[in-house]
N, C-alpha and C positions, 0 to 999 in steps of 0.2 A: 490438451497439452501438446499432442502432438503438431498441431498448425501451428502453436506458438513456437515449439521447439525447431519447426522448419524453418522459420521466421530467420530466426539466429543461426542457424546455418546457411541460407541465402547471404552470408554475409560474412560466413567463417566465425564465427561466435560459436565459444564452447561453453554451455550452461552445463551444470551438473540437475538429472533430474529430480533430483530432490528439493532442488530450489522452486523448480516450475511446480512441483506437486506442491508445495508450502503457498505459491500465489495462487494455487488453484482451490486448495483449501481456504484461504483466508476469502478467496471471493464470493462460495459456495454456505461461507457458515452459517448466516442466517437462513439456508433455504432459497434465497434469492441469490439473482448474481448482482455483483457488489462491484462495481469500477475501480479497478483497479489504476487509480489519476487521483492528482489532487482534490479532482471535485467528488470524486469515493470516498476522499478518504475527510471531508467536510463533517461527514455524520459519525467520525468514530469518537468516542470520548476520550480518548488518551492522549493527552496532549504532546507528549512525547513521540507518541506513533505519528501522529501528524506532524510535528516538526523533523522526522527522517525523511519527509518525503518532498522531494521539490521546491516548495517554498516556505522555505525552513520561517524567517522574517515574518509573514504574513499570518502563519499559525503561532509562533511565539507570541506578535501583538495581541495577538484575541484572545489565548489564553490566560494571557497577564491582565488583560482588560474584565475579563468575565471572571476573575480569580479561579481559573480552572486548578481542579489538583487530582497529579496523576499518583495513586497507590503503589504502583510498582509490584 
């Protein structure tokens, strides 16, 4: 967390660390590290999580194509 926190300050970016500790948890959950990029986020089921992320377009079509359904 902290490399990535330095990151954003190389740059004047103020992140709140709660935020980094939440992508740090979401990467670690399985046990595995989990990419944190559109292509991480390929294997999540929720089709809504993947359409916040980047290419919003690309995961809506495949979702509606495979009739995905997210529970919420």
């Amino acid at each position: 967390m902290q490399e990535v926190s330095s990151v954003f300050n190389v740059y004047g970016i103020s992140v709140n660390h709660h935020h980094l500790s939440l992508i740090a948890d979401y990467m670690r959950f399985d046990g595995d590290y989990e990419s944190f990029s559109r292509f991480g986020m390929n294997s999540n089921s929720s089709p809504f999580q993947q359409m916040s992320f980047e290419t919003t377009m690309k995961f809506l079509r495949s979702a509606t194509v495979r009739g995905d359904v997210d529970t919420l």
